[in-house]
N, C-alpha and C positions, 0 to 999 in steps of 0.2 A: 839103419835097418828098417825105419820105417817109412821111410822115404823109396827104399828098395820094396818092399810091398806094395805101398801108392804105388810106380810105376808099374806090379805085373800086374795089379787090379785096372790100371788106368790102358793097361796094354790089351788087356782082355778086353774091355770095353770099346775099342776102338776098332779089336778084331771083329765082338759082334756087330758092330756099325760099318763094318766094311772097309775102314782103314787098315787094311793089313800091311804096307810096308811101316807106315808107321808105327804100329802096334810092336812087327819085328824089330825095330830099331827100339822101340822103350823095353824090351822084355833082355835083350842085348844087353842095351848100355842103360840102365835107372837114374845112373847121375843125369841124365841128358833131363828130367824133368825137373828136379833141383835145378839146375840151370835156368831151365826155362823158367820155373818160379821168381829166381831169384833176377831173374833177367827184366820180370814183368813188375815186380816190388820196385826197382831200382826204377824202371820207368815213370811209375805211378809217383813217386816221390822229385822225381827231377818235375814232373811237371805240376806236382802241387807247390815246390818252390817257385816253379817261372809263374805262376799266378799270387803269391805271396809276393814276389818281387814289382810283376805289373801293377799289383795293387798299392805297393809303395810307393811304386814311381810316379804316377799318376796324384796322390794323395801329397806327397812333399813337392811335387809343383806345386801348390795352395801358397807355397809361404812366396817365391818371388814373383806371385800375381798377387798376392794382397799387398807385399810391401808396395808394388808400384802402383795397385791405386789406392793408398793414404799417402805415397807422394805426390798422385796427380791431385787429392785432395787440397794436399797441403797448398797446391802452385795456384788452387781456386781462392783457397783459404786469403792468400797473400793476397791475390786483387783485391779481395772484397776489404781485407783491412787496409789497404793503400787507400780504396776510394773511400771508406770512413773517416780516416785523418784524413783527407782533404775536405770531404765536405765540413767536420767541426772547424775546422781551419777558417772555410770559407763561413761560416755561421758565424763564427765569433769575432769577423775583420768586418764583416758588415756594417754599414749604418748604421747609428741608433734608432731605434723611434721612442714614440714617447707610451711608458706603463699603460696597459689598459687598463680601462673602466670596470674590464669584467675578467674577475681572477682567473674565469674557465678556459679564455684566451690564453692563458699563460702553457697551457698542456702542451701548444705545439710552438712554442718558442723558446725550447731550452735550448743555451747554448748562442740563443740571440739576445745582444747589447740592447739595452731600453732606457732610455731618460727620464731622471725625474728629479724633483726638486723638494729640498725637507731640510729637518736637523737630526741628529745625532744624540741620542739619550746615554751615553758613557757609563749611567750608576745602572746597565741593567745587561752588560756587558756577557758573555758566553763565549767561551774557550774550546774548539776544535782541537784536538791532537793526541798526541804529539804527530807533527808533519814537517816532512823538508821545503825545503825552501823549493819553489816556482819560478824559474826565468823562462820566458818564452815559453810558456806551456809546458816545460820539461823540467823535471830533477835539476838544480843547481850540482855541476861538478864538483868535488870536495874540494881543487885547489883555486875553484870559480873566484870572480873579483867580489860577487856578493856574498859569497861565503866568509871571505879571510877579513872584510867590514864589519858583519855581525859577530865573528871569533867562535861562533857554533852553527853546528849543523841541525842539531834538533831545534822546533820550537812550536807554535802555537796560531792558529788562527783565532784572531778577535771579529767574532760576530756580534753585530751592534744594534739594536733597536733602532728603525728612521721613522721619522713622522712624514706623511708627505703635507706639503703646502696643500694643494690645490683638494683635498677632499681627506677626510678624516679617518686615515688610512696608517698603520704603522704594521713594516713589514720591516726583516730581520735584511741584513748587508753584511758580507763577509768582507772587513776591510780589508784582510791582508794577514800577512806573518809575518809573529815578531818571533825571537829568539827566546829560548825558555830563562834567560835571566833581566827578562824586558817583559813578563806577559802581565808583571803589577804594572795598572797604569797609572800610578804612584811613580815609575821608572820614566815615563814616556810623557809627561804634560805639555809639552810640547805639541807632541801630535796628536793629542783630542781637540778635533775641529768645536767651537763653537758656533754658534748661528745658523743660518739659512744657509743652505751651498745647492750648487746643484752636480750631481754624481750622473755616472753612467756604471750601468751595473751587467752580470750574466746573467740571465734565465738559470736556474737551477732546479730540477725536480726532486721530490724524494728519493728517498738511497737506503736500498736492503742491505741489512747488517749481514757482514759477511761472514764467512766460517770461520770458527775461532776469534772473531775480532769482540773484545769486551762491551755487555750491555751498556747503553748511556746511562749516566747519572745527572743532576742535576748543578750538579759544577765540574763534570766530568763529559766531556763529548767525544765520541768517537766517528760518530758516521751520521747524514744528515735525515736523519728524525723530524722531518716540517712543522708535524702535528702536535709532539710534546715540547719541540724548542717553543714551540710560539706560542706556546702552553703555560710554560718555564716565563721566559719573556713578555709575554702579556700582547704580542701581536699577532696578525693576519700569519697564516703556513705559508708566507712566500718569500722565497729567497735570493738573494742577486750578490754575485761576486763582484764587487767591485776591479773594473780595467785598472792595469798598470797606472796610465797616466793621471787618477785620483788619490796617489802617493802624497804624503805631504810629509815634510822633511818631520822628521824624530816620530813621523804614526808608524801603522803596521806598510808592510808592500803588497801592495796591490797586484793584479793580476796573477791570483792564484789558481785559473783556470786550467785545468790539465786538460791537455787538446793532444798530448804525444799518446796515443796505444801504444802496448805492450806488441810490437811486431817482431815474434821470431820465427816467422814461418818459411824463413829461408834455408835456416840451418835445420828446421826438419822438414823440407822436399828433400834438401842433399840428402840426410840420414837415411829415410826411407829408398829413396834410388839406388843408393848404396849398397844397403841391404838387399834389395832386388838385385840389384848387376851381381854381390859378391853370388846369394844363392842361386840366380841363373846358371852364371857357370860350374857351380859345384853340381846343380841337377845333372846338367849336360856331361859332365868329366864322371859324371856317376853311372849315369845310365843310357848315354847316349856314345860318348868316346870308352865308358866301360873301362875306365881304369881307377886304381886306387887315388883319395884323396890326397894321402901324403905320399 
């Protein structure tokens, strides 16, 4: 009814404006403006969708352009730790030389082997751990041949007081790990070197305690603290790990230098690529071939 009124008001108005066939055709037929209303609604709405939609479509391409570049990240990522373990690699196969004179030298030679010659103070001994066993720079396997010799897998770094001969100098030496039922060295007399020897050691610098990992205590060490070990100990804040080949039968093992990174940036380029390729084609099957996903 009132839609039949709108159209003889809307018909009249068209007559004063001089639309008269059309005016005769709205005062005729009224539905015909219903129509047309509903003809212009229904438009207005189909195209407030297709701009809701373009605005999706555009905004969910984000995900298989970001996954692909944190996968091109990751394949950058990967060089750069490949050429890290090789250059530690090559730092720690190097020549020895001999300890400098001046501690401040030490800042850019971690990692590099240095000679020196001293003894071994035993009664002032410091215990790192608990930590696995070191072969070649990497985690000993659990069915490894040096694992099933010591009968455990957990145990202990003995950090040791050295005096050096040649200048009145005592700095701290990681000799090695032993196994946590060998870290009295009451267990081990055997392997506390007596007298003058001469060692080759690794540069080592300080070491931020990590998240979660427990504070040191003073017969308790978790992470390398220069300044209160050598506090604790009574020597210079310098540190050197003792090479593989300063082993001596029933001490700790020597070369406990970790030179392996943590490299899994293989298995996350794939992931990411993945993720990219699967969402490319679901964008494309979505809004480009226009069919359902399933």
């Amino acid at each position: 009814m009132i839609r039949s009124k709108l159209a003889v008001v809307y018909g009249k108005q068209m007559s004063a404006l001089g639309y008269f066939p059309l005016a005769h055709r709205l005062r005729k037929h009224p539905q015909l403006l219903s129509q047309q209303f509903q003809h212009v609604s229904t438009s207005r709405n189909i195209a407030k969708q297709e701009n809701e939609f373009n605005s999706m479509k555009w905004f969910l391409l984000l995900i298989p352009a970001t996954t692909f570049g944190l996968g091109t990240w990751q394949v950058q990522r990967r060089k750069w730790k490949h050429h890290l373990i090789a250059d530690l690699k090559a730092k720690t196969s190097s020549p020895p030389c001999d300890l400098p004179e001046d501690p401040e030298e030490l800042k850019y030679l971690e990692y590099c082997p240095v000679r020196m010659r001293g003894s071994f103070d035993h009664s002032r001994e410091l215990y790192m751990g608990p930590r696995t066993l070191l072969v070649d720079g990497d985690a000993a396997s659990q069915g490894g041949l040096t694992t099933q010799k010591s009968g455990v897998q957990s145990g202990y770094l003995v950090v040791t007081p050295f005096h050096l001969s040649d200048r009145d100098t005592t700095v701290l030496v990681n000799r090695g790990w032993v196994p946590t039922n060998r870290k009295n060295p009451n267990t081990r007399k055997a392997g506390q070197i007596e007298g003058e020897v001469e060692i080759v050691g690794v540069v080592r610098l300080d070491e931020k305690r990590a998240p979660f990992t427990p504070k040191n205590q003073p017969d308790a060490w978790f992470y390398r603290d220069l300044p209160k070990m050598a506090e604790v100990a009574g020597t210079e804040p310098i540190f050197l790990e003792a090479t593989a080949d300063t082993t001596v039968p029933g001490g700790p093992i020597g070369g406990q230098t970790r030179i392996s990174l943590r490299n899994e940036h293989l298995s996350y380029l794939l992931t990411w690529y993945g993720l990219s390729a699967a969402t490319s084609y679901m964008w494309y099957r979505l809004f480009i071939a226009k069919k359902p996903l399933l």
